[in-house]
N, C-alpha and C positions, 0 to 999 in steps of 0.2 A: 504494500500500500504506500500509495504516492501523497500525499497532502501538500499543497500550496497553498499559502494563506496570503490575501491581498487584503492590505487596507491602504489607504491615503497617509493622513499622518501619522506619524509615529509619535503620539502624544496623547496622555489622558487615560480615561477608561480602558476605552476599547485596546489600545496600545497594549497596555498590562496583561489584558484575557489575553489577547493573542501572543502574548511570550510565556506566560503561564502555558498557556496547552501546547504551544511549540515543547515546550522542556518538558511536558507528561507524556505526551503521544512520543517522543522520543523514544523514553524510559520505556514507551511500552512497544517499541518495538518499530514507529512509525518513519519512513524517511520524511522529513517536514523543512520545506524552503518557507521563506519570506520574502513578499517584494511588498512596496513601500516607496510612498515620494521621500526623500530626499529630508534629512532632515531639519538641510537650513544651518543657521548659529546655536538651533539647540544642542549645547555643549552634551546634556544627561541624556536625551534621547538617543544621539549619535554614541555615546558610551555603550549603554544597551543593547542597540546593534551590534554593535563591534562583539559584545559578550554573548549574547544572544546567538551569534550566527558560528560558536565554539558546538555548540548541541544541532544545529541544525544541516544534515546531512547533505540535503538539496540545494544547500546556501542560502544568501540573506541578500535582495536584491532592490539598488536604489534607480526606480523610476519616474520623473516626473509626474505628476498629474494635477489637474489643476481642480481648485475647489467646486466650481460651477461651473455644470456642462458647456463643453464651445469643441471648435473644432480641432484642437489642440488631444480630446479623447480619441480621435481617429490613429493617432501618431502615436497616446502612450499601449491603448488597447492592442495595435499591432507589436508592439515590442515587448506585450506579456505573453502576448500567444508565443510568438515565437519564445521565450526563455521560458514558457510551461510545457511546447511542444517538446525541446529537445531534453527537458527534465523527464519528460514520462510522465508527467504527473496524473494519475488516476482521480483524484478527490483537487477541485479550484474549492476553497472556501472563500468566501468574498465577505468582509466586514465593513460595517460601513454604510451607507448610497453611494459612495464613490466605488470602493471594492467589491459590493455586491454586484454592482454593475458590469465592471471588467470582467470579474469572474461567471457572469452568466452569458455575456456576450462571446469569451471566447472558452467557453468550455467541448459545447458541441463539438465544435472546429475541431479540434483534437483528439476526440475520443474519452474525456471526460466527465466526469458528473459535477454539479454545481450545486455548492449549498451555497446557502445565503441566510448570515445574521444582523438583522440592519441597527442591532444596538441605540435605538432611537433614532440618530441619524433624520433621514427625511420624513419619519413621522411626528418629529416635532414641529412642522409646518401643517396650513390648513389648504384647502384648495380655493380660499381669499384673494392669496396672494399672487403676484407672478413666480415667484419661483419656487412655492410652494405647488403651484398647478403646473410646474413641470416636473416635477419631482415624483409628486406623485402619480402622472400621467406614464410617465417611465415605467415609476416601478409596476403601475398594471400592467405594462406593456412586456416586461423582462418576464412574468409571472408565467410566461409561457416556456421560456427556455429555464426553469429550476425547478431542481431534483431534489430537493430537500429543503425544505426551511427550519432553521432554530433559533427560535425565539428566549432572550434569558430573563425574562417574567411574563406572566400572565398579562398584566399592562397591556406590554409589547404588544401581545396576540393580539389582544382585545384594538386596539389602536390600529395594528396593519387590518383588520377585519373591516373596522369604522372606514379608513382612509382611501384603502385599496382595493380591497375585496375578499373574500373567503378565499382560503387559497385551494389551489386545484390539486397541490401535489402533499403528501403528510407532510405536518409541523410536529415539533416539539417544543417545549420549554425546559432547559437549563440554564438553570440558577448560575450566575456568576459563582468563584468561590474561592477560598485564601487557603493559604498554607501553614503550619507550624510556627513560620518566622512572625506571622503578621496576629500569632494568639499570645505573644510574650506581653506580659501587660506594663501599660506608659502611664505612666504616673508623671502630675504636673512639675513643673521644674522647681525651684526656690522662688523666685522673682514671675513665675507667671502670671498671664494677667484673668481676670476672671472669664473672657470669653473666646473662642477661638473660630475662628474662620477659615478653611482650607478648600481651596478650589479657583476655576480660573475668575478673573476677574471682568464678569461680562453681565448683563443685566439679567438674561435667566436664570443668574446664578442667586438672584434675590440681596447680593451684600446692601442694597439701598433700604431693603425692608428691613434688616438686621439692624445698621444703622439710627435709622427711624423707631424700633425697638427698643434698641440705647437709648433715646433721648428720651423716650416714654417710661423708664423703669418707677417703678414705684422708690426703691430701696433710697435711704436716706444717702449716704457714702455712695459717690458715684462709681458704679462700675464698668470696666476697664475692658480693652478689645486689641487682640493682635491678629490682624487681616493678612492672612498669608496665600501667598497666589499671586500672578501677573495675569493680564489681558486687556483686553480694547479698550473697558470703560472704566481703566485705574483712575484717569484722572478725575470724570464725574463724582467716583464714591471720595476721592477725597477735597472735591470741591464742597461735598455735600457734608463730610465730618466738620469744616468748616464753618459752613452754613448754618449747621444744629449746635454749634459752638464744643462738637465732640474732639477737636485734634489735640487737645492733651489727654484724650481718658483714649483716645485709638490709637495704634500702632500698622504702619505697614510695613511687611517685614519683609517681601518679595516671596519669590516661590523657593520652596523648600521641600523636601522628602515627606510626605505622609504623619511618619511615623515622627519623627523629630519635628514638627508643624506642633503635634498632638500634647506636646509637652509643655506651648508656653500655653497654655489657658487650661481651666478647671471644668470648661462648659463648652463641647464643642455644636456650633449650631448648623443648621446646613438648611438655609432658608430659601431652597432652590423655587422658580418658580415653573418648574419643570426639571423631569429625570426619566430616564430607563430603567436600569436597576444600581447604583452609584457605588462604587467600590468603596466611597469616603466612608457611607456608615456601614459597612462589611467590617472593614477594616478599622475603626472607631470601635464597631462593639468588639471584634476578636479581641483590642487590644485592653477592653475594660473603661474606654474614657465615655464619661457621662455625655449622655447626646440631648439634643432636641432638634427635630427634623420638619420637615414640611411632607403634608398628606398627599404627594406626588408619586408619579410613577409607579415602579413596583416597589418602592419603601415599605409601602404596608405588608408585601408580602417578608418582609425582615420582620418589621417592628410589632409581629401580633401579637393578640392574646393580652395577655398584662401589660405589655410593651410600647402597647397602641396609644395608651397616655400623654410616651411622649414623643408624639404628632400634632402639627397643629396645622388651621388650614394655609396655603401660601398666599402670599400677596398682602399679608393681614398682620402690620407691625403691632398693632395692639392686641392680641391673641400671641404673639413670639413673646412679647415683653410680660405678658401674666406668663406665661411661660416659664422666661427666663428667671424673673421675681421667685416663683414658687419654687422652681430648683435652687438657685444661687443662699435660698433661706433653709436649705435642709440638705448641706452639701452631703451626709449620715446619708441620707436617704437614695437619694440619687446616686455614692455608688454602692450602693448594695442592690439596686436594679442594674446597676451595668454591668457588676460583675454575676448578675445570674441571667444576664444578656450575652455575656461571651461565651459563657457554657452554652447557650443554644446553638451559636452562631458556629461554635466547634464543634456539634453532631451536626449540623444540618448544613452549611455551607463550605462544602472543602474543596478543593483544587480535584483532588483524586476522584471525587465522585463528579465534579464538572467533567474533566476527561474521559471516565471512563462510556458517562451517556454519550457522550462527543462521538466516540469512537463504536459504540454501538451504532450510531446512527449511521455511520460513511460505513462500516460492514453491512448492512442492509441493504447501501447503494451497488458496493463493489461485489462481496460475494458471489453472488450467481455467473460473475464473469471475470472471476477474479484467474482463473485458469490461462483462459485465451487471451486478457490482458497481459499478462507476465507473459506471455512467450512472447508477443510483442515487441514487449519492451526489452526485452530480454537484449539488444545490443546497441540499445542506448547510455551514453554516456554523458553524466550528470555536469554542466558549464561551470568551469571552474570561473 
């Protein structure tokens, strides 16, 4: 078995899943390439690769592609075919709109099957917009050329169904999921500040309603926020800590690792105004640090049961700030739910159990012809 994984950037979510199941399908046995635009000046992405592409048999391959369709996809789409034709590659997974795209466009071509996980992606637009009504007009249109879809929450489903349509060929849902390293528990630093913010810096990310939140706290002693993450609308949110007269009580701290983010605040918030399923509070609960989220995406499918508390709805700074008030007043409280929050999150969300559904699924596609493929291939030689 052949596996190509195609996404655009090599950044964020999706980035993570896809080196994640790169390094388990490995372990289990999988030949696994990557291609991928280019990673630019991002120093840690480009690191990644470079490590990343030590476990991957097929190699790790950098292809332009640009963010919004143009004719510029004519030119990257021919030059994956050709580096997945002469790979063998049996299984194109395409992540992404960008990557699902390539990968279903040129799978046929080759002898190939195509899955497709669009990780949110183009179902975060409506058919409102212009390029929300091309996006989505596409993906009905690709729905014909894919062999699989996997969806990694129920959301998801529910959202390509609303947007796109029932799909024609089986779906599944698998859960995003973390490893060992990411259940070691973080505890706040010396000097942290009571709230913490991790993610890129862009308005569906909600840091304005967060913000707005702060300035609305009940609690007498004001409390304090370290905004970590870069993106489009840094300088808006810190026009606006300004504005609400918050730039002594906030902190921007740029972008930093997950896990060492998670350190300088007591209260991690994650005030998205949209998500798929977020690796931030995967990786918040494994690690034990007290959350509060927004009732977005497949969140809820994390945060049930008991856990469901603390959600609130998005967009709605006065619900995050009673929020934040009733937590930041009962720090006792808050982690003793988090830490019977990571124990969940360690039965039920792993790495090994994301791969091994992964890999049940492309055996479903491959098998029956998994015979006469291999001979095939059998004297193809993999581009150095």
């Amino acid at each position: 078995m052949r596996a190509v994984h195609i996404l655009r950037a090599p950044v964020g979510g999706l980035f993570r899943h896809v080196c994640d199941l790169a390094r388990a399908q490995a372990e289990r046995g999988i030949e696994v390439g990557i291609i991928c635009a280019p990673p630019g000046d991002n120093a840690a992405s480009a690191e990644t690769l470079e490590t990343i592409e030590h476990v991957c048999a097929l190699g790790v391959y950098r292809i332009p592609m640009g963010r919004l369709p143009g004719p510029s996809d004519i030119r990257s789409a021919m030059a994956i075919r050709e580096r997945c034709a002469r790979l063998g590659a049996t299984i194109l997974h395409g992540h992404g709109a960008k990557g699902g795209a390539y990968a279903r466009l040129v799978a046929r071509g080759i002898g190939a099957k195509a899955v497709y996980t669009p990780h949110g992606g183009s179902l975060h637009y409506g058919r409102n917009s212009p390029v929300g009504l091309i996006f989505l007009t596409l993906e009905r249109l690709l729905l014909k050329r894919t062999d699989r879809l996997i969806f990694v929450c129920a959301f998801e489903r529910d959202a390509f169904i609303a947007k796109v349509g029932r799909p024609p060929v089986p779906a599944s849902i698998v859960h995003n999921g973390i490893g060992p390293a990411d259940l070691e528990p973080v505890r706040p630093a010396g000097e942290a500040a009571d709230i913490v913010f991790v993610g890129e810096l862009r308005m569906l990310k909600g840091v304005d309603v967060l913000l707005r939140a702060l300035a609305g706290l009940k609690r007498e002693t004001g409390a304090t926020a370290t905004i970590v993450g870069a993106g489009p609308d840094e300088a808006r949110f810190r026009e606006l800590a300004h504005t609400l007269k918050l730039h002594e009580r906030v902190r921007f701290a740029g972008a930093l690792p997950a896990r060492e983010a998670f350190g300088l605040g007591r209260l991690l918030v994650v005030p998205s105004r949209a998500e798929s399923f977020p690796y931030i509070v995967l990786e918040a609960a494994g690690a034990g640090v007290p959350l509060i989220a927004s009732r977005v995406g497949g969140i809820p499918e994390i945060l049930t049961g008991e856990f469901s508390a603390l959600m609130v709805p998005p967009d709605n700074a006065a619900a995050l700030s009673d929020a934040i008030d009733a937590t930041l007043s009962d720090p006792d409280g808050g982690r003793q739910i988090a830490d019977r929050l990571a124990e969940r999150v360690a039965d039920r969300f792993s790495i090994q159990r994301m791969a091994d559904d992964i890999l049940a699924v492309y055996r479903g596609l491959v098998a029956p012809e998994q015979a006469t493929k291999t001979a095939m291939l059998a004297d193809v030689k993999p581009l150095k």
